[in-house]
N, C-alpha and C positions, 0 to 999 in steps of 0.2 A: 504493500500500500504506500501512496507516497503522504511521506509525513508532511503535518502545518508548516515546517521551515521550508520546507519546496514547494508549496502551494504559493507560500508568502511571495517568496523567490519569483514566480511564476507571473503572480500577480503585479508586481512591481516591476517586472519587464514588458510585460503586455503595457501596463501603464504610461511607462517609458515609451515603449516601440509606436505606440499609436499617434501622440501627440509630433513626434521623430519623423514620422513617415507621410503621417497627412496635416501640416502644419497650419491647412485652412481653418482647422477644430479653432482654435487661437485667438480667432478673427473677433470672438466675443469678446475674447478679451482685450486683443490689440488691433482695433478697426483699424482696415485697410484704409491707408491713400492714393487716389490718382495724384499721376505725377505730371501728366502731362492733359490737356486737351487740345484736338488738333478739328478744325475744318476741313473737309475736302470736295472735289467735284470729281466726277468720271467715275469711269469703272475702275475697282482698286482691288486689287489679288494680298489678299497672307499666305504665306505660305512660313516653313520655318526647319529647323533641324534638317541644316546643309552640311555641318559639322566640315568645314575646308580646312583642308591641310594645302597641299598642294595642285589641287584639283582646279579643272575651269569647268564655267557652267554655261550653256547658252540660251539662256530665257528669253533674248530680244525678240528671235523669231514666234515663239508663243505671245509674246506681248504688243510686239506689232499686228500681231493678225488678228487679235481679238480687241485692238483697241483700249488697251490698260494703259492708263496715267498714271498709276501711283500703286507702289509696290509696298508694304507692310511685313517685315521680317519678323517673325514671332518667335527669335531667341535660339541660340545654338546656332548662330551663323557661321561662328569657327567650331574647329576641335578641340581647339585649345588657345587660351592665351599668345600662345608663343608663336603662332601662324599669324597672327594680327602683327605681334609684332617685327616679322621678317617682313613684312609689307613696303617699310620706310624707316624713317630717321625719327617721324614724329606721326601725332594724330594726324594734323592735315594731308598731310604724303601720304600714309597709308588708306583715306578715308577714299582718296581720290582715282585707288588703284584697284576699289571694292567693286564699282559699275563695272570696270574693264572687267573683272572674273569673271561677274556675275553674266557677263554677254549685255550687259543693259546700256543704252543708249543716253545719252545727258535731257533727252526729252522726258524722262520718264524720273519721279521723284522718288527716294526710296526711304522709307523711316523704321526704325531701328529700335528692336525692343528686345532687352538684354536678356538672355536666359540665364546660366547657370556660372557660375565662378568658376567651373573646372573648366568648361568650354570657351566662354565669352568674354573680352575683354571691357570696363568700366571705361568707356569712351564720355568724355566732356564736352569738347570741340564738335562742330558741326560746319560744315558747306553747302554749296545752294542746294546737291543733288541727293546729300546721305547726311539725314536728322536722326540722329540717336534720340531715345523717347523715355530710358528710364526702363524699370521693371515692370512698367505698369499704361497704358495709356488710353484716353477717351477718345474715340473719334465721332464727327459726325460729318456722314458722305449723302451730300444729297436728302438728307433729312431722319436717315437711317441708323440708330445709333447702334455706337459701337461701344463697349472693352475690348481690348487686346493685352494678354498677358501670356506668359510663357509657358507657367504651368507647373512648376517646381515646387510647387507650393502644394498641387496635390497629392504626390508622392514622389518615392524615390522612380528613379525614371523606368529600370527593370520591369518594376510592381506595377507602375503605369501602364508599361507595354504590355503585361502578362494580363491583368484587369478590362483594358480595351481591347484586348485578341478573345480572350476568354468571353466576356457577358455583353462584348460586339455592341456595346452602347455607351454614351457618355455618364454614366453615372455619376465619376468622379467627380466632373465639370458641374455636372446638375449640382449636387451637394456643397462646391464649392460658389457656387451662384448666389444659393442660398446663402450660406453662412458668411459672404460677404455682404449680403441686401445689397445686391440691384437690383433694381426696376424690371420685372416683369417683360415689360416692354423693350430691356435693352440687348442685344445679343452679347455673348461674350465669346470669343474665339481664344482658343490654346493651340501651343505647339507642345514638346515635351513627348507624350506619349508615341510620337510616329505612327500612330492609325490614325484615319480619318475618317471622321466621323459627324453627323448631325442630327440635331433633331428642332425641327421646327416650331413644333409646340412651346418648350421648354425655352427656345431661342439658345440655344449651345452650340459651338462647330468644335472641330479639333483637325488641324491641317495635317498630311501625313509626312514622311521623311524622305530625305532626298539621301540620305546615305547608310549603306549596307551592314548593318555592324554585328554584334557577335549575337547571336541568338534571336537579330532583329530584320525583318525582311525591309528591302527599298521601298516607298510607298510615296510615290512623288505626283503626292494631291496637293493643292491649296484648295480655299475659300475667297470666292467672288462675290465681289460686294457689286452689283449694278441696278440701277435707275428700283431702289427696295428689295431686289432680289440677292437670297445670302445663297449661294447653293455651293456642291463640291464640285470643282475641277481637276483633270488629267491634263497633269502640263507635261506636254509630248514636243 
């Protein structure tokens, strides 16, 4: 039988591990802030977890041909730190050298929302074409409002992917919606999990993954924001 001192045990790691893993629990106690709110017009793509090392990517052609003005990075756009910072000498240098990777064009504006510490560098500096936005930020496109966050905040990333592959719906996102009180009416999009996924009712999306990683398949969806329509896209 297992004795009271390893039930105890038990019980005070569950305790631990849950608060540890899905940090949104929290949120009653330490309400979230937007960091940023942004206006925008046109059609606007999230998409998010590029995880670049030395890779190049070519979105101009999907972007040219569906007519996207404004691109929204939802966090894990590097692998690491240290891939931002081979970039250049400084934040402007390497900020200027993110469109050329990305295949993106100077006509197209791209804004920047930080994901995880192990992947993502804490950029300050901004230029005309690449606005870094914070961990957090509000938009409203055309009248349709938005959150965009990264999603770190719902789990460790593994348990995220094994949770979204496994019960094939946003649950995590839903719960986290809630426990931060937004507005019913507002959508909130994540990156973080690499599935992609929606549910209209609820107002939740989750963009998929643009890179291969151990245990985690490619999954290179975004989220289209046009004229009130939030749906998932195949960027081919």
């Amino acid at each position: 039988m297992i004795s009271d001192v390893l039930i105890k045990i038990y019980l005070l790691l569950l305790i631990v591990f849950i608060p540890f893993n899905f940090r949104f629990l929290l949120y009653k106690i330490k309400p979230l802030k937007i960091e940023n709110k942004i206006k925008l017009s046109g059609k606007t793509l999230f998409i998010s977890d590029l995880h670049i090392k030395d890779n190049f990517f070519n979105l101009g052609n999907f972007l040219e041909k569906n007519g996207i003005k404004n691109v929204v990075i939802v966090g894990d756009l590097f692998d690491s730190p240290k891939y931002y910072k081979k970039l250049g000498k400084n934040d402007r240098e390497r900020m200027e050298k993110i469109p050329k990777i990305l295949g993106i064009n100077s006509i197209v504006r791209i804004y920047f929302i930080r994901g995880t510490r192990l992947h993502d560098p804490d950029i300050k500096e901004k230029t005309l074409n690449f606005i870094p936005l914070g961990k957090i930020a509000e938009f409203d496109i055309d009248g349709t409002k938005i959150i965009a966050t990264h999603g770190d905040d719902l789990s460790d990333g593994i348990l995220a992917y094994i949770i979204s592959r496994v019960l094939k719906r946003p649950i995590l996102e839903k719960m986290w919606k809630k426990f931060a009180r937004i507005n019913r009416d507002t959508w909130v999009i994540f990156g973080h999990s690499h599935v992609a996924k929606i549910d209209e009712k609820h107002r939740v999306a989750s963009c998929g993954g643009f890179k291969k990683l151990p245990f985690v398949r490619e999954e290179p969806y975004g989220i289209l924001v046009s004229d009130g329509c939030v749906e998932i896209v195949w960027i081919h």
